[in-house]
C-alpha positions as CSV (number, residue, x, y, z in Angstrom):
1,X,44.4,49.0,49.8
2,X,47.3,48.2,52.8
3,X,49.5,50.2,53.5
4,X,53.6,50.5,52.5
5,X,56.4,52.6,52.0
6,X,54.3,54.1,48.6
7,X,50.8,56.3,49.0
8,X,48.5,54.6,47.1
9,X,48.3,54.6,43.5
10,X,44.9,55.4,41.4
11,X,42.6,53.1,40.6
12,X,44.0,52.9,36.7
13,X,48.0,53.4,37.6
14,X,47.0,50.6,40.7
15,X,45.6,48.2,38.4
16,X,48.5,48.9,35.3
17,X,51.2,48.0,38.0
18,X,49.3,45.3,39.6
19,X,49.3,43.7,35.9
20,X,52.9,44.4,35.6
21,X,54.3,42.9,37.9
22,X,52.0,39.4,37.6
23,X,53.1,39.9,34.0
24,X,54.9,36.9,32.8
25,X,57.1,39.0,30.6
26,X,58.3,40.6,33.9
27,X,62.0,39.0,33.5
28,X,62.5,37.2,37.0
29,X,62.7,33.7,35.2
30,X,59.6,31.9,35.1
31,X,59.4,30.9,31.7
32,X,62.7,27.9,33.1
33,X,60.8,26.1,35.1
34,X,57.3,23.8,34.2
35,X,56.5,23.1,38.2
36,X,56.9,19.4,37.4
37,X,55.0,19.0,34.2
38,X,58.1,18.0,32.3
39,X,58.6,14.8,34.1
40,X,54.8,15.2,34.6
41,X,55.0,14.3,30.5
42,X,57.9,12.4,30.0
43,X,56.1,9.5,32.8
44,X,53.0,10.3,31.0
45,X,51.0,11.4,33.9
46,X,49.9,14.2,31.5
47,X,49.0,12.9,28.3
48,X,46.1,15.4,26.9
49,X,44.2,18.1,27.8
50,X,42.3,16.9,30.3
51,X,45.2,15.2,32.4
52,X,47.1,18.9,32.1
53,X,44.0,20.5,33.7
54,X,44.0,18.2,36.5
55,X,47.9,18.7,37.0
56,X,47.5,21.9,37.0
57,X,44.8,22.8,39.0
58,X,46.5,20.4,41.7
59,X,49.3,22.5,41.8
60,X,47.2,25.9,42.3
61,X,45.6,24.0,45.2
62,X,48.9,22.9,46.7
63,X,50.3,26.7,46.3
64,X,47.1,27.9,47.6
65,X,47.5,25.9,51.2
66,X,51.4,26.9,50.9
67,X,52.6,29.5,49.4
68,X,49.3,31.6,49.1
69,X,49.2,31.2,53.1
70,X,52.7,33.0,53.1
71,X,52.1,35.5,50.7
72,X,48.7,36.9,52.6
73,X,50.9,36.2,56.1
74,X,54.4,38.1,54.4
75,X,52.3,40.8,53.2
76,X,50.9,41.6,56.6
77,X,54.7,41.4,58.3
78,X,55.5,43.9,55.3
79,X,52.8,46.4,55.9
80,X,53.9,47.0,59.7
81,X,57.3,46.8,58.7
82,X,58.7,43.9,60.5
83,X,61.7,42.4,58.8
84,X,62.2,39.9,61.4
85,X,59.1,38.4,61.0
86,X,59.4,38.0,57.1
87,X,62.8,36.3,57.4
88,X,60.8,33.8,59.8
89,X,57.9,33.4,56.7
90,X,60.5,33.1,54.2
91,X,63.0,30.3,56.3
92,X,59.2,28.2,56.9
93,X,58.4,28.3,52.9
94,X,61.9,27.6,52.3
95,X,61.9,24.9,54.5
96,X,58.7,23.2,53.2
97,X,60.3,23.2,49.6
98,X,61.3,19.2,49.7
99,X,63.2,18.9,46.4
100,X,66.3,21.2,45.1
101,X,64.7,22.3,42.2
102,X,61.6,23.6,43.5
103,X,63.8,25.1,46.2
104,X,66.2,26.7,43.6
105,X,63.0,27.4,41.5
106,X,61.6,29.7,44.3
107,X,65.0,31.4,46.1
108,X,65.9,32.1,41.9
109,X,62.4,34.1,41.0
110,X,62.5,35.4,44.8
111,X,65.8,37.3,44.2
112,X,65.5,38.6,40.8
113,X,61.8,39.5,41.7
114,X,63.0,41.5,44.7
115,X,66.1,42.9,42.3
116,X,63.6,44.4,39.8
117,X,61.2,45.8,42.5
118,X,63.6,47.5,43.9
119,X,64.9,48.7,40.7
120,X,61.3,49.9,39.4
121,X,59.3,50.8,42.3
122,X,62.1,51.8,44.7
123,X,61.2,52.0,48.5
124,X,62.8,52.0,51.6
125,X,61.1,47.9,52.3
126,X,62.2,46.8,48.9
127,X,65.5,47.8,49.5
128,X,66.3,46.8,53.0
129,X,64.8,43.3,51.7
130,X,66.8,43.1,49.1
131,X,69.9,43.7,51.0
132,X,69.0,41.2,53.0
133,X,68.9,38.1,50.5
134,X,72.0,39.7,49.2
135,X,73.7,39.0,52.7
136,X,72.1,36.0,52.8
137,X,70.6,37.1,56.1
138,X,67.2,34.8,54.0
139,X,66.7,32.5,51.6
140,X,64.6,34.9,49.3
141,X,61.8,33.1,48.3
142,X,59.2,34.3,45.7
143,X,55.9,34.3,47.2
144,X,57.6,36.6,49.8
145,X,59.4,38.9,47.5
146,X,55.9,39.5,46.0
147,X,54.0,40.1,48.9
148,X,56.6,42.7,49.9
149,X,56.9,44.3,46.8
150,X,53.0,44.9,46.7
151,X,52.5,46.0,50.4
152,X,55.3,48.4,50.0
153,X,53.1,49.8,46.8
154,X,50.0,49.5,48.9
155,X,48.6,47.1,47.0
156,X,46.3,44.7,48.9
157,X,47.3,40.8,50.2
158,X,44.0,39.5,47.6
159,X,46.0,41.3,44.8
160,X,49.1,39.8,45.8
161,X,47.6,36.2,46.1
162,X,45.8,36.6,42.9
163,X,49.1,37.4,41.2
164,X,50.6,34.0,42.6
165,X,48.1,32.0,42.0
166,X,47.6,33.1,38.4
167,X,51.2,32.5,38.2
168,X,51.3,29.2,39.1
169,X,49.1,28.5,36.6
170,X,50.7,30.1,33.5
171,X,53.7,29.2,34.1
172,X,52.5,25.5,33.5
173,X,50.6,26.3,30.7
174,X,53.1,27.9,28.8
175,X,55.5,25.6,29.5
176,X,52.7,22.6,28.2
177,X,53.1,24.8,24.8
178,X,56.3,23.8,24.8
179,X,56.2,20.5,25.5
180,X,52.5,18.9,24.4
181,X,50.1,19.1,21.6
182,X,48.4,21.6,22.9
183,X,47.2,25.1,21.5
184,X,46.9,28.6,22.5
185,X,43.1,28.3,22.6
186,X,42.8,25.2,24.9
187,X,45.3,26.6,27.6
188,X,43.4,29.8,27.9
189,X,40.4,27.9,27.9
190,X,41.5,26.2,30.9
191,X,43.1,29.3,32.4
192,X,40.2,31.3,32.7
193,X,38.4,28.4,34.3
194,X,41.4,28.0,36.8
195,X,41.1,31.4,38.1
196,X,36.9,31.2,39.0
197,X,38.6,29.8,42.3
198,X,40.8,32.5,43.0
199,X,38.7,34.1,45.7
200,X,37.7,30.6,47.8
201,X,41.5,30.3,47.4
202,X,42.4,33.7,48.7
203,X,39.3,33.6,51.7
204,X,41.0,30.0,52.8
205,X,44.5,31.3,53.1
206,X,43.0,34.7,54.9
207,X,41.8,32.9,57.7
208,X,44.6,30.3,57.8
209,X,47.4,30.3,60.7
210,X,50.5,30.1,59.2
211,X,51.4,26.9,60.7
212,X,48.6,25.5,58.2
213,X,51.0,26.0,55.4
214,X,51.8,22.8,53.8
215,X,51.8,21.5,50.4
216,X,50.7,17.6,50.5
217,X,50.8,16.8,46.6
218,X,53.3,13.2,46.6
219,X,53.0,13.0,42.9
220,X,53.9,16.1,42.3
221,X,56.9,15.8,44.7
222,X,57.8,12.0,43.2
223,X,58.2,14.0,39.5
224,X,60.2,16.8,41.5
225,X,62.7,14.2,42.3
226,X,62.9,12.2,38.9
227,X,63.4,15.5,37.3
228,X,66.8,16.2,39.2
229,X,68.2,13.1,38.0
230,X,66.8,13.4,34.3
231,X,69.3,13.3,31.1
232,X,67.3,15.1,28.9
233,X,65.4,18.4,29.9
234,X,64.1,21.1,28.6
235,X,63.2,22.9,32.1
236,X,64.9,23.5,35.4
237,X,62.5,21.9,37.0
């Protein structure tokens, strides 16, 4: 595992944590936002089961050549300690968030995210990050908050990819429980064959430069921008 301000944890206690905090019950606000798949419904773009598989394994491929590429790239800044060069990670995802709802969506979960770490695992990283967004010295964004949180546990980058990327897709998921005729079964279904790319996903964004980082999805972005102006929503985005 990298290293951080914690030794490393066993094997088991590694693992437990590792699961905590990708937990969706970990209360940073997910469970608000459907990452477009509200308008993604209401323009019935997604209209079954199959249509929801292919939104969402677009948007794990978009977050893998964006925000995947900052979280293995913030997660080496974290590990040697350089706070300047996270704030310049975090203002480049920030900037490459084209609609306010997906940036709200990301500064929202970054904060509370890098609250709670420092609340739960405290270290001196998580802390001085922390302060940080509080000053407004950076925008906060989530994929950052996470891979700070996890090198200063001394988990590794693939862990803290993982996480987001398994994110990403639960969060639309559950969120297409809410707003589809769709059960628990099918979803997890599709989950579990979402995450047999994880690894090509996390190999791609290991080798990438961080100027790679984009997210080229115009769809996706279209239903961004109807949703701000919707009268009727369930989600914040």
């Amino acid at each position: 595992m990298s290293g951080g301000d914690h030794g490393a944890a066993a094997p088991a206690a590694g693992l437990a944590r590792v699961l905590q905090f990708g937990d969706s019950m970990f209360p940073i606000g997910g469970f608000a936002f459907s990452s477009g798949l509200e308008s993604g419904v209401q323009k019935r773009v997604v209209t079954d089961a199959r249509t929801l598989e292919a939104f969402a394994r677009t948007a794990i491929e978009q977050a893998a050549a964006g925000d995947g590429i900052a979280v293995v790239w913030a997660h080496r800044a974290a590990a040697a300690g350089d706070l300047d060069e996270l704030a310049r990670i975090d203002a480049r995802v920030y900037a490459r968030k084209l609609s306010s709802e997906t940036r709200a969506m990301s500064v929202r979960m970054g904060k509370k995210f890098a609250e709670l770490s420092a609340e739960v695992a405290p270290a001196p990283l998580l802390a001085t990050w922390r302060e940080r967004i509080d000053e407004g010295a950076t925008p906060g964004c989530y994929p950052v908050a996470l891979a700070v949180n996890f090198a200063a546990q001394g988990f590794a980058a693939r862990d803290a990819f993982v996480v987001h990327q398994y994110g990403v897709a639960a969060m639309i998921l559950s969120a297409a429980l809410r707003l589809m005729k769709i059960g628990h079964v099918e979803t997890q279904r599709m989950l579990y064959r979402l995450n047999a790319d994880a690894d090509a996903g996390y190999e791609a964004a290991a080798r990438a430069r961080l100027t790679d980082m984009a997210g080229f999805a115009p769809l996706t972005e279209i239903l961004a921008a109807v949703h701000v102006k919707a009268h009727v929503r369930l989600f914040m985005d």
